[in-house]
C-alpha positions as CSV (number, residue, x, y, z in Angstrom):
1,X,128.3,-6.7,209.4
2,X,127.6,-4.4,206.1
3,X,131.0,-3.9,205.5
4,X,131.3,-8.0,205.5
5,X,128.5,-8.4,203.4
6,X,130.1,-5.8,200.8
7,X,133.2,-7.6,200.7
8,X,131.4,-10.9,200.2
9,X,129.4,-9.4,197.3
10,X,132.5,-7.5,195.6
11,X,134.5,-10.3,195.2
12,X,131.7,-12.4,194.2
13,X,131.8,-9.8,191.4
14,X,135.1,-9.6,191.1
15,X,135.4,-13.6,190.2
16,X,132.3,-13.4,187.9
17,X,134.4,-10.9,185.9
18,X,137.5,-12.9,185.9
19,X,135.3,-15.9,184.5
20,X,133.8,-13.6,181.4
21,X,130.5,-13.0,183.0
22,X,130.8,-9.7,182.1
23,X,132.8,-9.1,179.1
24,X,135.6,-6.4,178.3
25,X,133.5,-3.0,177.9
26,X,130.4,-4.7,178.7
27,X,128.0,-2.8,181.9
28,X,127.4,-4.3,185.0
29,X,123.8,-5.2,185.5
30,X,122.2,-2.0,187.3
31,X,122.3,-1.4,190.8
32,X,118.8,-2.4,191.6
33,X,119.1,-6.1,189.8
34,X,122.5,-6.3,192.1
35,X,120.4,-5.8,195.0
36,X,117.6,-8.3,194.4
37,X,120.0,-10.6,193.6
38,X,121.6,-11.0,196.1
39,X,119.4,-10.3,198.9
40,X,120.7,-6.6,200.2
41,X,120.3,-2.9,199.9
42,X,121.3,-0.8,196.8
43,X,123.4,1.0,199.7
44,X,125.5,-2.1,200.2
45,X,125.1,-2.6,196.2
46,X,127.3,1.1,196.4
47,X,129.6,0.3,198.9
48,X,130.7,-3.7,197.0
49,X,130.6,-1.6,194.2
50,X,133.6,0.7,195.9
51,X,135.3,-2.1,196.9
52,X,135.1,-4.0,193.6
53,X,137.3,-1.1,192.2
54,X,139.9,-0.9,194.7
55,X,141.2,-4.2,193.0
56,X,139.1,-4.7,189.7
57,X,139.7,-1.8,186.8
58,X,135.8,-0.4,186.7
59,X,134.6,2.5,185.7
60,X,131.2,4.0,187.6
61,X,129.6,6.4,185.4
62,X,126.7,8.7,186.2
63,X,123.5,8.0,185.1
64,X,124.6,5.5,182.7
65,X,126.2,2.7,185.2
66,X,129.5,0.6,185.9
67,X,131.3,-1.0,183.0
68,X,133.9,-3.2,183.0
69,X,137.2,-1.8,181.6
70,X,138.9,-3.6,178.6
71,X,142.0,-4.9,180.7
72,X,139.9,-5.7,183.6
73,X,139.4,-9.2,182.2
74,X,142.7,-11.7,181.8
75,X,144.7,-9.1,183.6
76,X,148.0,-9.5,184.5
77,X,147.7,-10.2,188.0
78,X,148.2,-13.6,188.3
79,X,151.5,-14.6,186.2
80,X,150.5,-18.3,186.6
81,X,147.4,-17.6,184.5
82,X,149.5,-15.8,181.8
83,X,152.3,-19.1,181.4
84,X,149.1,-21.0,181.2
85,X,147.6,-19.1,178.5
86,X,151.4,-18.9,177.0
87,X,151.5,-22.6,177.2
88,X,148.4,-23.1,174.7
89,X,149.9,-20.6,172.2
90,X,149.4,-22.0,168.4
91,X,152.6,-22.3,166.3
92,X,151.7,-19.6,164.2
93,X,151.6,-17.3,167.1
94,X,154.8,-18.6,168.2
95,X,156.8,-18.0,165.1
96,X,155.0,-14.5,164.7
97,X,156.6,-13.6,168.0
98,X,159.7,-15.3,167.4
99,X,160.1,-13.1,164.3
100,X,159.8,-9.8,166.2
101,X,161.5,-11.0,169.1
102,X,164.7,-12.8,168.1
103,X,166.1,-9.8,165.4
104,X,166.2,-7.8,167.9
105,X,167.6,-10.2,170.3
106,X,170.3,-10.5,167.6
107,X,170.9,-6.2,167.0
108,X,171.7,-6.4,170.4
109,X,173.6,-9.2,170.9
110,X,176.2,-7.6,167.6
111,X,176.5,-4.2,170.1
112,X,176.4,-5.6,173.4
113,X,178.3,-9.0,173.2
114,X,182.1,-9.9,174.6
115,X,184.1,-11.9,172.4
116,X,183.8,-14.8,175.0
117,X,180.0,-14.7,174.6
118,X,180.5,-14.3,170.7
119,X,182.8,-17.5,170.8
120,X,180.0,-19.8,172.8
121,X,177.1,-18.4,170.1
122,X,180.1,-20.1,167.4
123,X,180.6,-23.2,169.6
124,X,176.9,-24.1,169.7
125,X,176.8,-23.1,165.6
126,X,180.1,-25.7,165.1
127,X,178.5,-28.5,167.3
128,X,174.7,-28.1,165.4
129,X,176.7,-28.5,162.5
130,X,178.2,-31.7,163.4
131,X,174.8,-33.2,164.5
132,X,174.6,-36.4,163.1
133,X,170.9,-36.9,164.2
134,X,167.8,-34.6,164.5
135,X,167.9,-34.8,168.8
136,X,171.4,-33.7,168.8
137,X,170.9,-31.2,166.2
138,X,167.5,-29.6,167.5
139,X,169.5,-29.7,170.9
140,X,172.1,-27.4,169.9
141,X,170.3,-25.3,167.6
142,X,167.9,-24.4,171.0
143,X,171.1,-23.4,172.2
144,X,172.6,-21.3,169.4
145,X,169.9,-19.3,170.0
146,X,169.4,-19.2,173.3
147,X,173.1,-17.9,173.5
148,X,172.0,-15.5,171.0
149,X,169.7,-13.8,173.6
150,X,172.3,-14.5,176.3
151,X,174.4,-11.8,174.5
152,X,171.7,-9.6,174.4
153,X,172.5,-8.1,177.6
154,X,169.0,-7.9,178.1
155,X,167.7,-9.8,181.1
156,X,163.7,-9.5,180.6
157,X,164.1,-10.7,177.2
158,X,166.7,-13.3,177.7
159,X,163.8,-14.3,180.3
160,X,161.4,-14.4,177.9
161,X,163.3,-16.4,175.4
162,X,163.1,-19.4,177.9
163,X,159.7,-19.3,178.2
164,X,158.8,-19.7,174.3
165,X,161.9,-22.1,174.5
166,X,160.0,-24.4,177.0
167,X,156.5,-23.9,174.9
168,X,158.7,-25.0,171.9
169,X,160.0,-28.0,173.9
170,X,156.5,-29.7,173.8
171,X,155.2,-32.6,172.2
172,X,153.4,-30.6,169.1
173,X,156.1,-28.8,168.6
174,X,158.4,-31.3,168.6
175,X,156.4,-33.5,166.2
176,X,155.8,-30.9,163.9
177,X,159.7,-30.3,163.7
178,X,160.1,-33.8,163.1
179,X,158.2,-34.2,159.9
180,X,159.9,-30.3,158.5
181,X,163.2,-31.8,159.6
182,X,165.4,-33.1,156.2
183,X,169.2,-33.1,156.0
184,X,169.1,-30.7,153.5
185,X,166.9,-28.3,155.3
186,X,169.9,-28.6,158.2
187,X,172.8,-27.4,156.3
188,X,170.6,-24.8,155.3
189,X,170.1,-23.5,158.6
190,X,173.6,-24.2,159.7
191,X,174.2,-21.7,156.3
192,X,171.9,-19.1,158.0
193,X,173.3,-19.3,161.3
194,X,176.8,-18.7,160.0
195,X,175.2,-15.3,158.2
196,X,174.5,-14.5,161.3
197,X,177.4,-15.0,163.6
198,X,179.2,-13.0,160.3
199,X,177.0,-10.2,161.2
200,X,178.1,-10.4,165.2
201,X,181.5,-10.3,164.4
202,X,181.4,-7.4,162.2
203,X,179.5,-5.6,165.2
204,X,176.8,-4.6,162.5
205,X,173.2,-4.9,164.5
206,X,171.1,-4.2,161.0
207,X,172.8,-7.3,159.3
208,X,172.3,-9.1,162.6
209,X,168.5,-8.1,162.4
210,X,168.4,-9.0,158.9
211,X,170.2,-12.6,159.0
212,X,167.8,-13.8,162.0
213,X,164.6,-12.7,160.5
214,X,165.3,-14.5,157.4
215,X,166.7,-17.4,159.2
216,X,162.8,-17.8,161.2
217,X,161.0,-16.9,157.8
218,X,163.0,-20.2,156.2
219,X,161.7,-22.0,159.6
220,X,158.6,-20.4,159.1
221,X,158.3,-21.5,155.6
222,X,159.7,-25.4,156.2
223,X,157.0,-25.8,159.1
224,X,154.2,-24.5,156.9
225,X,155.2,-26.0,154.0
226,X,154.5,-21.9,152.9
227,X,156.9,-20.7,149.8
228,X,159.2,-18.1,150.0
229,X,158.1,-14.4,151.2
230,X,158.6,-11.8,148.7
């Protein structure tokens, strides 16, 4: 019957630290409020306490108490919880981590690539080009760089390239698109897109880097309405 009661209590604790009772670094309330708090004996206290860090990242220190550790809370435990938080990124965020993401993607993608992959990333370039309307245009530019990190040869980031893809695929994003979208603001990044399919051919990863990070900074700049980085 103790060892039930401890369990009941530890993960009582466990989901009042998930919910931000107790925040990152922050100590646990001591061992004697625990017990009149809920009703048992600081040994049972003890023991919910053991059993709170078999699964919960605590740390129990000596005469001072038990803290929670800074990754305890909004750990990675559930991936559910993670997409959720993903989903409810800001814009901002997004294109910050587009812009260290998707060079990279790109350096690969000019070392690691077979012609045939090369070829579709120039296919989705020719038919983004010949967009005669934003849909089809936004449609194939999603792809010219989705086949971008296809050639990549790198699985967890092609993998995580569709997940900013489908936060990028919702309805603030695609209004805010919308109203930076402009003909001429299309050729342009048609322009860029062909810098960097340049750089894949010549196998050269730096110009590859360099040709997708200034690509998202013109993105970056037409969503914002921002000028020009120095």
């Amino acid at each position: 019957m103790a060892q039930l009661v401890a369990e009941t209590i530890a993960g009582s604790l466990r989901e009042r630290i998930e919910r931000g009772d107790w925040g990152d670094g922050t100590r646990l309330p001591p061992e004697r409020e625990l017990a009149e708090a809920y009703g048992v004996a600081r040994n049972t206290i003890r023991r919910a306490l053991n059993l709170l860090g078999e699964s919960t990242q605590i740390t129990r220190v000596v005469g001072r108490g038990t803290f929670v550790e800074p990754t305890a809370r909004g750990s990675l435990t559930d991936l559910s919880d993670v997409l959720a938080r993903i989903a409810g990124s800001s814009p901002a965020d997004m294109m910050e981590i587009r812009q260290l993401l998707e060079p990279t993607a790109a350096a690969f993608a000019a070392t690691n690539a077979s012609a045939a992959e090369l070829l579709r990333v120039a296919e989705a370039h020719r038919l983004a080009e010949a967009a005669t309307d934003l849909a089809d245009f936004e449609h194939w530019d999603a792809e010219f760089h989705h086949r971008v990190f296809a050639c990549s040869r790198n699985e967890l980031l092609r993998e995580i390239h569709n997940i900013l893809r489908l936060v990028r695929n919702q309805v603030p994003w695609l209004e805010m698109k919308r109203r930076a979208f402009s003909e001429d603001r299309r050729r342009h990044y048609c322009q860029e897109h062909q810098a960097l399919i340049d750089a894949l051919g010549r196998r050269d990863p730096e110009g590859a880097r360099s040709a997708m990070l200034a690509h998202l900074r013109s993105v970056e700049s037409n969503l914002f309405e921002r000028g020009p980085r120095d």
